[in-house]
N, C-alpha and C positions, 0 to 999 in steps of 0.2 A: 844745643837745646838745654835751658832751664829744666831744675828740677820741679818748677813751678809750673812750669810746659807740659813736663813727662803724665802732671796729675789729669790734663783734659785731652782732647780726641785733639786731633791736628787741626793746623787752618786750610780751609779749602785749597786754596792753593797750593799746600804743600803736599795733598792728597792728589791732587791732578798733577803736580810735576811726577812723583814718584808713579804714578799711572802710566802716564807718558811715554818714560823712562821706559817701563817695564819690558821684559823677556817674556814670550808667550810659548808654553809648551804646551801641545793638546793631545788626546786619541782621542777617536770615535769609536762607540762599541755598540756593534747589531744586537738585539737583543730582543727573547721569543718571547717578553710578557710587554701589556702596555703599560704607560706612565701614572694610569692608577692602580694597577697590581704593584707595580713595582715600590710604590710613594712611601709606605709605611719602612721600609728599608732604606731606598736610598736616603733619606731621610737623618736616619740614625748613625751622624756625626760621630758619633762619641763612638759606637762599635765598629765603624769603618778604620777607627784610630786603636781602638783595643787588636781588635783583628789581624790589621795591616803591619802590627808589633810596635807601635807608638808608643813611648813610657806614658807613664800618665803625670798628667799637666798639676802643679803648685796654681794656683789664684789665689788675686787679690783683686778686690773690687772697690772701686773708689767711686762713693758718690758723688755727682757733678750735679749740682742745683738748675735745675728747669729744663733739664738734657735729658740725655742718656748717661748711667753712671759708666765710668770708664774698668774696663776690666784687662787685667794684668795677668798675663799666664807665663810659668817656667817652664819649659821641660826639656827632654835631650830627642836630638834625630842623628844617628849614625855617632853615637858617643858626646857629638856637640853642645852643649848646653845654651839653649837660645829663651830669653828673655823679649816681652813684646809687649804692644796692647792691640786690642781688638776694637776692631768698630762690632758692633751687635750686627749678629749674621741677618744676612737679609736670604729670602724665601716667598714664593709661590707655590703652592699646591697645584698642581702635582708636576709644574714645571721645572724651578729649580732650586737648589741651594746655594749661597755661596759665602765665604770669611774673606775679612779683608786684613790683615797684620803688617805691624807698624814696630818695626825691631832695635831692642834699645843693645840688645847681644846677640852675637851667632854671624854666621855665615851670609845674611839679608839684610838688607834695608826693608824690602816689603816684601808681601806676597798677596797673590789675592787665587786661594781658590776655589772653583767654580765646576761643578754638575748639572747641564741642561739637558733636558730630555728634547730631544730632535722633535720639530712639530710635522715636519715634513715626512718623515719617516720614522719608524719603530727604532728608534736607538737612542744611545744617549751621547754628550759630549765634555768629556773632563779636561778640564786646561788649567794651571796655574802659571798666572804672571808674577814675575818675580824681580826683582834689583838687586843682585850680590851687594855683598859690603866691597868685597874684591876685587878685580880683575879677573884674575888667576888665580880664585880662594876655591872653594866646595862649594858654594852656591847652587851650580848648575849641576852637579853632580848627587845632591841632595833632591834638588827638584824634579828629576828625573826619577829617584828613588822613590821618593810621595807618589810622583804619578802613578808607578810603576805598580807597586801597592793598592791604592785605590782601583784601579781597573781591575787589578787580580781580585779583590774581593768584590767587585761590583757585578764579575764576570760568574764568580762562582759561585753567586746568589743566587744571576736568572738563572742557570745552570739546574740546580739542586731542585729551584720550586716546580712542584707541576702544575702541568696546563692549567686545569683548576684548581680551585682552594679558597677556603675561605679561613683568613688570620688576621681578625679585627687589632690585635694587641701589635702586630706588628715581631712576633717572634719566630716564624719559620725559615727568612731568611740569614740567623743569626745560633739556631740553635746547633747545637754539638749534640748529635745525637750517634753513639756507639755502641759498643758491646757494654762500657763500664757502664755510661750514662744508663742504660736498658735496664743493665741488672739492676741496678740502681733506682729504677720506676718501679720494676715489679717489682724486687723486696719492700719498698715501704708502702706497694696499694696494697701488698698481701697483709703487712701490717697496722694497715686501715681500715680492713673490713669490717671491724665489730663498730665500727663510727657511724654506716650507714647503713638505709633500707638496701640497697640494692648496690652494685658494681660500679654506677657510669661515673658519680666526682670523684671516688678513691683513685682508680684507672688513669683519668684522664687528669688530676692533679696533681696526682704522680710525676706522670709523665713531663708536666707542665714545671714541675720545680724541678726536676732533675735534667731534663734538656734546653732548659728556655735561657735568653742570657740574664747577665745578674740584676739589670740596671729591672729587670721585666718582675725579675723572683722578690727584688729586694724589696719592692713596696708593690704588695696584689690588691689589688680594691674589689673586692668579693663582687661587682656587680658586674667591673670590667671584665672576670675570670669569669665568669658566666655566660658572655658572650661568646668569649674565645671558648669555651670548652661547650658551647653547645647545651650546657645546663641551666633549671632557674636560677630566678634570685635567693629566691627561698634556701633552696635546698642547700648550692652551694653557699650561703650565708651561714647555713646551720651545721655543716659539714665544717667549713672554716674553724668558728667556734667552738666544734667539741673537738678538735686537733689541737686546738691554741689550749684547751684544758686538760688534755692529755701529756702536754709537752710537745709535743712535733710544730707547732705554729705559735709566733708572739705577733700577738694584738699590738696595732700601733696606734691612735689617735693624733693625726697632722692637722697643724693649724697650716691653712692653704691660700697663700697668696690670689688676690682676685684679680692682679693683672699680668702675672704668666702661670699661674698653676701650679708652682712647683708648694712642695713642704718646705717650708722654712723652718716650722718646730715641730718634732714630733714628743711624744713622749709614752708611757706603758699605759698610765692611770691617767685619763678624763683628769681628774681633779689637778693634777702637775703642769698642765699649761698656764701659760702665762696669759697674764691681761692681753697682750698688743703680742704680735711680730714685728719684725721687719725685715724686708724682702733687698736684700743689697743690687738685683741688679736692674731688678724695676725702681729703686728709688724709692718705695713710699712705706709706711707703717699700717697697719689695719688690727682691727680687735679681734679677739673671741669672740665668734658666733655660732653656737652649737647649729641653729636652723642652717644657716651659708656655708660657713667655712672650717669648718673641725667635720674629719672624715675616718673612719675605721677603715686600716687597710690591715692588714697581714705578712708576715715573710717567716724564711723557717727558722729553728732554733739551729745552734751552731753543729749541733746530733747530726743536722737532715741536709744541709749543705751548706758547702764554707763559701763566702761570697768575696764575692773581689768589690770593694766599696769606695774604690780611687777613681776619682773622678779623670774623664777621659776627652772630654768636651764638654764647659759649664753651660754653653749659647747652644746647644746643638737641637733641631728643630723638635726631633721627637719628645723632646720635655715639654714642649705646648702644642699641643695637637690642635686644641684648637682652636690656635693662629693657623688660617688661612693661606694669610701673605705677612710680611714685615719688611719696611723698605727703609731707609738712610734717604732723608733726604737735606743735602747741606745748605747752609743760608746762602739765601740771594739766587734759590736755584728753583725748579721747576722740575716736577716725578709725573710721570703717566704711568697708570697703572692699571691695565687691562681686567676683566675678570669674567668669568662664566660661574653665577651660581644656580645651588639649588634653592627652590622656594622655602622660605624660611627668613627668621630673624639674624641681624648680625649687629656687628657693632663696630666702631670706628674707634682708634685714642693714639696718642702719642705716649710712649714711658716719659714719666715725672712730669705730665702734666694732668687736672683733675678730669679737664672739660671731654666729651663724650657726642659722637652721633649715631642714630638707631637708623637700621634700614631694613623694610619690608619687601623682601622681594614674592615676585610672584610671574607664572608665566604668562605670555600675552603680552606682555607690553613693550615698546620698541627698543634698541638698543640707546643710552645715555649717557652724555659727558655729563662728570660732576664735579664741579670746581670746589677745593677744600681748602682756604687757608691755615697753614698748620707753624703760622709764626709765633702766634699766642696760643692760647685758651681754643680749644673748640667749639664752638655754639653748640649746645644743647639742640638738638632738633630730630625730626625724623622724616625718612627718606623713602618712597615710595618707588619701588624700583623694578625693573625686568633681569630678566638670566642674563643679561649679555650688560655688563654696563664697564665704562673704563675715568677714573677717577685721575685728578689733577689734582693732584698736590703743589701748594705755592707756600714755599716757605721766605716770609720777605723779615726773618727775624734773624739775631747774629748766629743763635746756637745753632747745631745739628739738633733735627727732629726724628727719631726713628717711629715713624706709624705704623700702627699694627688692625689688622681687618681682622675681625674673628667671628666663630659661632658664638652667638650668646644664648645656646640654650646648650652648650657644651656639656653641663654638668648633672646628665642625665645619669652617667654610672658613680655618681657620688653617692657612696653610703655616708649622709649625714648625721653625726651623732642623734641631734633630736629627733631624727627616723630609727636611728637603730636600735636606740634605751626603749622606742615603745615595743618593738618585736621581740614576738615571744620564743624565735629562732637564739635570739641576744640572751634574753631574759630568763630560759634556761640552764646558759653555762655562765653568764657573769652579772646575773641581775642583782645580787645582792652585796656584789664588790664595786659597785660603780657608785661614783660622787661626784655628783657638778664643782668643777669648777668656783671660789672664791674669789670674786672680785671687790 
């Protein structure tokens, strides 16, 4: 294969021979919660790999015009050093996950793997298929070891949680919570106390920075922490900020991509962002928009906990929460795609293309096929829909399409800059260091 090959996703064909080909290894694992307790965990790729003792992954992403940008990871399993590229994970909430890899070094040709949640019954089912490079190389021995890994942490997730619970953020499955971690909450909420009227955010954000995992600690968005702890917006907003002026908490302002959500730039001061981002693995560039997309989040200073900030899964689902679903589908091929939603607005698009469809759902109304050609541009249009509808995707164009189904009112816990400069929670501890931005 060309080095001119290596920069774009494979051709169909050469994905379905190495399918074909493949090795299937699986378990099945009973388990006491269901597959939306469970979603917000299984979910989170990147700490199924931290946890499981994965090194953490080198990327490189390379843009592919009207595609998907291609994305290139290094890392070692069992000392091996394996080089790859990824198709964009595909996903259904709260059914399953899965990676597909395409190996340019190591032990593999492919691998593909996959976590479904049983519909038939309470459990889940992990398999990766695989193609060694070898014969007689590690391959199989290595895949055994992933599996092996993944089940032990997936097991000792349901295990840990109880029956009930409520953990919006997605961190009780993940957290480390001991005798150091403990001490470790209560000396800094005892050293929070003069911050606020009362006990309950020192306590409980405490608790939340010193046990939660880093990917959770390292960017807090004061309104998402507000859910998870139980608290308002208000208070913990205002609690946030007079810790970030104390020294215990640094202010962050992200410019935030509108088609997966992640920060692409962040920076201390408002005024230090840049005109535009650009988001390398969605493909596109966007502005400074204090109203949209510039967000104040928080994390702690290097005093209050040292973070692990090596990326450990770049695609991994819990970084867009909310994507719904995201599927692959290859040219000259056809995707059905089932769904059960709630009433509400959502949105349809392909990464690297502009075009967009709206859907209103609502209950009452019968179950729907929806035919979506997603060769080009997607029409503009809107969709009048029931809870149960199941969508076809026709892609009759050369490239691979990855489409993606999301909430489009997703960005209810965004604190927006132009919301937060007018709060007088803000405006208290940094209203007279703050500067718009110069364009």
């Amino acid at each position: 294969m060309t080095e001119n090959q290596h920069s774009n996703l494979l051709q169909s064909g050469e994905v379905r021979a190495l399918r074909k080909e493949s090795r299937r290894l699986e378990k099945t694992v009973h388990c006491r919660h269901s597959a939306e307790q469970l979603w917000p965990y299984f979910s989170q790729v990147d700490m199924y790999n931290k946890t499981g003792g994965s090194s953490a992954v080198e990327y490189e992403v390379i843009p592919n015009l009207e595609s998907s940008s291609v994305v290139r990871g290094t890392s070692k399993k069992l000392g091996l050093t394996m080089r790859y590229k990824e198709l964009p994970y595909e996903w259904v909430q709260p059914h399953f996950v899965h990676a597909e890899m395409f190996f340019e070094k190591g032990p593999f040709l492919y691998t593909r793997i996959r976590g479904e949640h049983l519909r038939e019954e309470q459990g889940v089912c992990y398999s990766i298929d695989y193609v060694p490079r070898s014969r007689f190389g590690l391959g199989g021995l290595i895949a055994r070891a992933i599996l092996k890994k993944f089940v032990a942490v997936f097991e000792g997730i349901d295990e840990r949680l109880p029956e009930s619970f409520d953990d919006p953020l997605g961190a009780k499955g993940f957290e480390q919570r001991n005798k150091s971690t403990l001490k470790q909450a209560n000396d800094l909420a005892e050293r929070w106390q003069h911050l606020a009227e009362d006990a309950v955010v020192p306590d409980n954000l405490a608790d939340f920075i010193a046990t939660a995992p880093d990917t959770l600690v390292g960017r807090m968005r004061p309104y998402g922490l507000a859910r998870q702890l139980g608290t308002t917006r208000s208070e913990t907003l205002r609690f946030c900020c007079r810790a970030a002026k104390e020294g215990f908490l640094q202010k962050s302002w992200d410019l935030i991509c509108p088609g997966c959500g992640g920060a692409k730039s962040r920076s201390n001061e408002l005024s230090e962002l840049g005109p535009e981002a650009h988001c390398e693995v969605c493909n596109i560039r966007y502005n400074t928009d204090i109203e949209k997309n510039v967000e104040l989040s928080f994390r702690p200073e290097k005093k209050v906990r040292q973070l692990d900030e090596q990326e450990y899964c770049l695609q991994s689902p819990s970084h867009q929460l909310q994507i719904l679903a995201q599927v692959n589908v290859e040219p000259g091929s056809e995707y059905r795609l089932p769904l059960s939603l709630q009433p509400g607005h959502y949105r349809l698009r392909c990464i690297g293309l502009t075009g967009e469809a709206h859907f209103d759902c609502a209950y009452g109304r019968q179950k729907q096929e929806i035919t979506i050609p997603v060769g080009s541009e997607i029409s503009h249009g809107e969709v009048e829909c029931g809870s149960s509808i199941e969508l076809i995707f026709k892609n009759d164009g050369p490239n691979w399409r990855t489409v993606r189904f999301e909430h489009h009112g997703y960005r209810e816990d965004a604190a927006t800059a132009a919301e937060v400069l007018k709060l007088p929670e803000f405006r208290g501890s940094f209203g007279d260091q703050v500067s718009l931005p110069q364009f």
